[in-house]
KESEMAR-248244 format. One record per residue (C-alpha): residue number from 1; residue in one letter; y, x, z. Coordinates in Angstrom, 1 decimal, m for minus. Layout:
N
  keke  semi       Y       X       Z
   NUM     A       Y       X       Z
...
This chain:
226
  keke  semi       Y       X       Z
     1     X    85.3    68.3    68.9
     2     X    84.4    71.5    66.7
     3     X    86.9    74.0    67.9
     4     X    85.6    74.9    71.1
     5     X    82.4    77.2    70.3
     6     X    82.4    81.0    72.1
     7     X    82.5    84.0    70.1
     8     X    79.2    86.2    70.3
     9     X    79.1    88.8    73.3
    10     X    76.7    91.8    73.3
    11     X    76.9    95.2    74.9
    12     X    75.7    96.4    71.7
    13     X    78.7    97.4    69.3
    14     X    76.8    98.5    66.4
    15     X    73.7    98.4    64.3
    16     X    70.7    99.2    66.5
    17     X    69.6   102.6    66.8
    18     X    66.0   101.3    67.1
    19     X    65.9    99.6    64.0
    20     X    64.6   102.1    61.2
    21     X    61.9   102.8    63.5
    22     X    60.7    99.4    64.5
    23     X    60.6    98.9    60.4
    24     X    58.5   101.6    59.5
    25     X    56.2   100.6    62.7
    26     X    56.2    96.8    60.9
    27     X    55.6    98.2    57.0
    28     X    52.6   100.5    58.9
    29     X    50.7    98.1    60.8
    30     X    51.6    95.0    59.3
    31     X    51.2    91.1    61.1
    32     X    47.5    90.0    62.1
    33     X    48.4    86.6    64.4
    34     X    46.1    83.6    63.2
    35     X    47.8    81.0    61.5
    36     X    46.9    77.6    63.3
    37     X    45.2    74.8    61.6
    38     X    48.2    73.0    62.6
    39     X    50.7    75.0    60.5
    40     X    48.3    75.3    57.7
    41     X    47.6    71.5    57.2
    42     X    51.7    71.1    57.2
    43     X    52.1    73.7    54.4
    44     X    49.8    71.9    52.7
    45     X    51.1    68.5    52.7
    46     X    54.3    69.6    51.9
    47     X    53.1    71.5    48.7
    48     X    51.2    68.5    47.9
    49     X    54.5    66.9    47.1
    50     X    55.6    70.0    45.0
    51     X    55.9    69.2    40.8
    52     X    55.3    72.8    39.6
    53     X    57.4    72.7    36.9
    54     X    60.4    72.5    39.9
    55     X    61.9    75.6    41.6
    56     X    61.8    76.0    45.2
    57     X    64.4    76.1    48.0
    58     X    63.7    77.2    51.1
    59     X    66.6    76.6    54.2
    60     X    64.8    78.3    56.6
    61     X    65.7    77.0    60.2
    62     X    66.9    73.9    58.6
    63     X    68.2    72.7    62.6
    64     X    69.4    69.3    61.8
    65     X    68.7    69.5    57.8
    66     X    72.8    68.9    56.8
    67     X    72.4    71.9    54.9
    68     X    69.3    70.6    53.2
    69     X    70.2    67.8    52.1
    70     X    73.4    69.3    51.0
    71     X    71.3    72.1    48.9
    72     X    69.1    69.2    47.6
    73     X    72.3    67.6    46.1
    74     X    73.4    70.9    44.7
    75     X    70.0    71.8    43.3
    76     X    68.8    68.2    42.1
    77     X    66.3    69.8    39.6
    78     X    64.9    71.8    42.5
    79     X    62.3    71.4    45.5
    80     X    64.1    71.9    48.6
    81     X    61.9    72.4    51.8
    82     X    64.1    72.3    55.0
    83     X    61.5    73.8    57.8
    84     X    62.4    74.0    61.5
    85     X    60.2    74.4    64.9
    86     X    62.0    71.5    66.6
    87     X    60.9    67.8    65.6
    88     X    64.1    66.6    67.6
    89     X    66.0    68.5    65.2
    90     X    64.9    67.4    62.0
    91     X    64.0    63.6    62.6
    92     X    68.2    63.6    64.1
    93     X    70.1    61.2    62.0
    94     X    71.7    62.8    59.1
    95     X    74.7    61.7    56.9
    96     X    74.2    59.9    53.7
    97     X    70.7    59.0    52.2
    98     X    67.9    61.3    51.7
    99     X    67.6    63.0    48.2
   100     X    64.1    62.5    46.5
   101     X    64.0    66.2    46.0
   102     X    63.8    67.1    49.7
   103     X    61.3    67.6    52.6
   104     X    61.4    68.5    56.1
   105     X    58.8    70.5    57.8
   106     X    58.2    70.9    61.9
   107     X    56.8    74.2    61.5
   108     X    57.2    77.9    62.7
   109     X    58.8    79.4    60.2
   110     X    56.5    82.5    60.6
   111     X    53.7    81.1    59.5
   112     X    55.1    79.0    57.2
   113     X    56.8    82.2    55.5
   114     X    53.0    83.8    55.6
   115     X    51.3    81.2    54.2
   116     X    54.2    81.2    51.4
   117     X    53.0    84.3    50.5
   118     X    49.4    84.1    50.8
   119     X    49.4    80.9    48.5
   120     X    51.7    82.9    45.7
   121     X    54.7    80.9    45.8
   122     X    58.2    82.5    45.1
   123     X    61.1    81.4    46.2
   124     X    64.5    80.6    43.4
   125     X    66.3    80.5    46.8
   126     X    66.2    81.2    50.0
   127     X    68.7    80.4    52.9
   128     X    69.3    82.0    56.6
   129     X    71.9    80.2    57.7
   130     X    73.2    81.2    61.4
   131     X    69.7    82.0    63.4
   132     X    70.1    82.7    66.6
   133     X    71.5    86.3    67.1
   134     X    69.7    87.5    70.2
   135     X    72.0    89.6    71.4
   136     X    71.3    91.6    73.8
   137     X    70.0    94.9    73.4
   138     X    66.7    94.7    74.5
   139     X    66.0    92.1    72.0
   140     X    66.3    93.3    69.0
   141     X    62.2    92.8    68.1
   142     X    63.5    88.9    68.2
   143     X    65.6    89.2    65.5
   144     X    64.1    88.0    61.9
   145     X    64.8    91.6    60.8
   146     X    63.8    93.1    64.0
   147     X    60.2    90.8    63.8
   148     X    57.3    92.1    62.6
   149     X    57.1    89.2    59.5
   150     X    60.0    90.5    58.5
   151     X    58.4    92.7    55.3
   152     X    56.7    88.9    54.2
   153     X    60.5    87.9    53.8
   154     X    61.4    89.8    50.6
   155     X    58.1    89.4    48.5
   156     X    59.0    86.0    48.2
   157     X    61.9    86.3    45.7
   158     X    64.9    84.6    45.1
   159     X    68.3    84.5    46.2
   160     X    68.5    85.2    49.6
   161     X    71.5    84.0    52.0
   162     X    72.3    85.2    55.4
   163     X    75.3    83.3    57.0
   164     X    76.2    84.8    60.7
   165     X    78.9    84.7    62.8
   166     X    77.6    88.3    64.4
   167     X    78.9    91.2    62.3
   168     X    76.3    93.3    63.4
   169     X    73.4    90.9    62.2
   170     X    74.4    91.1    59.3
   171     X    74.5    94.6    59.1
   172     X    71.4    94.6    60.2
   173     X    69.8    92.7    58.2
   174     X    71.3    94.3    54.9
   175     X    70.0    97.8    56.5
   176     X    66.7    96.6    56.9
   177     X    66.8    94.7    53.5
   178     X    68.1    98.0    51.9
   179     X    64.8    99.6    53.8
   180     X    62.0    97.3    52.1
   181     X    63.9    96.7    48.8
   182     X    66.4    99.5    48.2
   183     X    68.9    96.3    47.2
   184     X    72.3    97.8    48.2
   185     X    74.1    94.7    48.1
   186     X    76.8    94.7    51.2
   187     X    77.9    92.3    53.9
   188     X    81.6    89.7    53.4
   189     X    83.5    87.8    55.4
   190     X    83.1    84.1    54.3
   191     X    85.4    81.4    54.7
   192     X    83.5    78.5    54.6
   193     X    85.5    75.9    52.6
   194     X    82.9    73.6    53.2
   195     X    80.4    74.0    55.6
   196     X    77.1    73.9    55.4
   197     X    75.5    73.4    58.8
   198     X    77.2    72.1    61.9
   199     X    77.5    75.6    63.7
   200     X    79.1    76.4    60.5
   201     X    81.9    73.9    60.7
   202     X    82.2    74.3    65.0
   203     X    82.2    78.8    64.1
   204     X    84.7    78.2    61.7
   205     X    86.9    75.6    64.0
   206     X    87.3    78.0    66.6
   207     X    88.4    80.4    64.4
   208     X    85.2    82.7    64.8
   209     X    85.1    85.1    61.7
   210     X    81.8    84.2    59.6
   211     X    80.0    87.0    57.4
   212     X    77.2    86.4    54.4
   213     X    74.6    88.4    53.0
   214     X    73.7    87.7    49.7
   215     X    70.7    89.9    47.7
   216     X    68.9    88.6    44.2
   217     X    65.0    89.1    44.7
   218     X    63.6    87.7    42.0
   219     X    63.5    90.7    39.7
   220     X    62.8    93.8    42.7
   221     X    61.2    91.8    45.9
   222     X    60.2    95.1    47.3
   223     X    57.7    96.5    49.1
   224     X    55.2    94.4    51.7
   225     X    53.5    95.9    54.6
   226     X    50.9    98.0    54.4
């Protein structure tokens, strides 16, 4: 059932050569797009549930929210927030019973990342877990590290998790973290003992090789656009 799942292809074989330079265009210009009424009225019910005296997790393209609920057990003195785009996605049955400590947004994650910031909240952790790579070439600007919200990302703290199964996103994305941070913290292989998500579990079947990044914000977030 979960051992059948394709390996990435991609013409490109290394880190982008485009990369640096589609930063320093991000950090220079910065990211104007309205934030709809839609996405802001969401936030806000969401952080209307929020005790302050409770850290927050974010698991940032939560898909089917395993992996939050999962976090939320791990973390039961923390506020886990699960946020995806697809409403099919988070209202899909999920095993066992909902923690208390847990919500689920429908919401773009780059507005909800923005509004984040603009409202001063700081993350005690933050998860990535397998977004979709883009990739070809020519995409690259889809890419979370390749987008132009990207610089939002690290000024809101925490631990910060990437889980791929693209080596090359995950080089990437340390790069570009190095970039707005200067956090020189490398990319592993990870095994996955016990998944987190269900493309974790279905990469690791198939015997795909799996790769984390793994930097500590919450001292040195870094430097935002300008």
């Amino acid at each position: 059932m979960y051992g059948n799942s394709r390996g990435i292809s991609s013409r490109q074989d290394t880190v982008h050569d485009k990369l640096e330079r589609l930063l320093e265009r991000h950090l220079a210009s910065g990211f104007e797009r309205p934030i709809p009424d839609v996405a802001r009225e969401a936030f806000a019910k969401v952080m209307a549930d929020h005790d302050a005296s409770m850290p927050i997790v974010l698991d940032a393209g939560c898909g089917v929210g395993w992996s939050t609920l999962t976090l939320a057990r791990e973390y039961p003195d923390h506020f886990v927030i699960g946020v995806d785009q697809s409403s099919d996605r988070i209202e899909r049955g999920k095993p066992g019973e909902q923690a208390p400590n847990v919500r689920f947004v429908r919401a773009d994650l780059v507005d909800f990342w923005r509004l984040l910031h603009l409202h001063g909240v700081r993350l005690a952790r933050h998860y990535l877990l397998y977004p979709n790579p883009w990739p070809k070439i020519g995409h690259l600007s889809r890419r979370w590290h390749g987008h132009a919200v990207f610089p939002v990302i690290p000024l809101l703290g925490g631990e910060l998790e990437l889980r791929t199964n693209w080596r090359i996103y995950a080089d990437e994305f340390a790069l570009a973290m190095n970039r707005l941070t200067g956090h020189t913290d490398g990319v592993t292989e990870y095994q996955a003992p016990t998944p987190l998500t269900p493309f974790e579990r279905k990469y690791r079947d198939s015997g795909q090789r799996l790769w984390r990044y793994c930097t500590d914000l919450r001292a040195h977030p870094g430097t935002g656009p300008a």
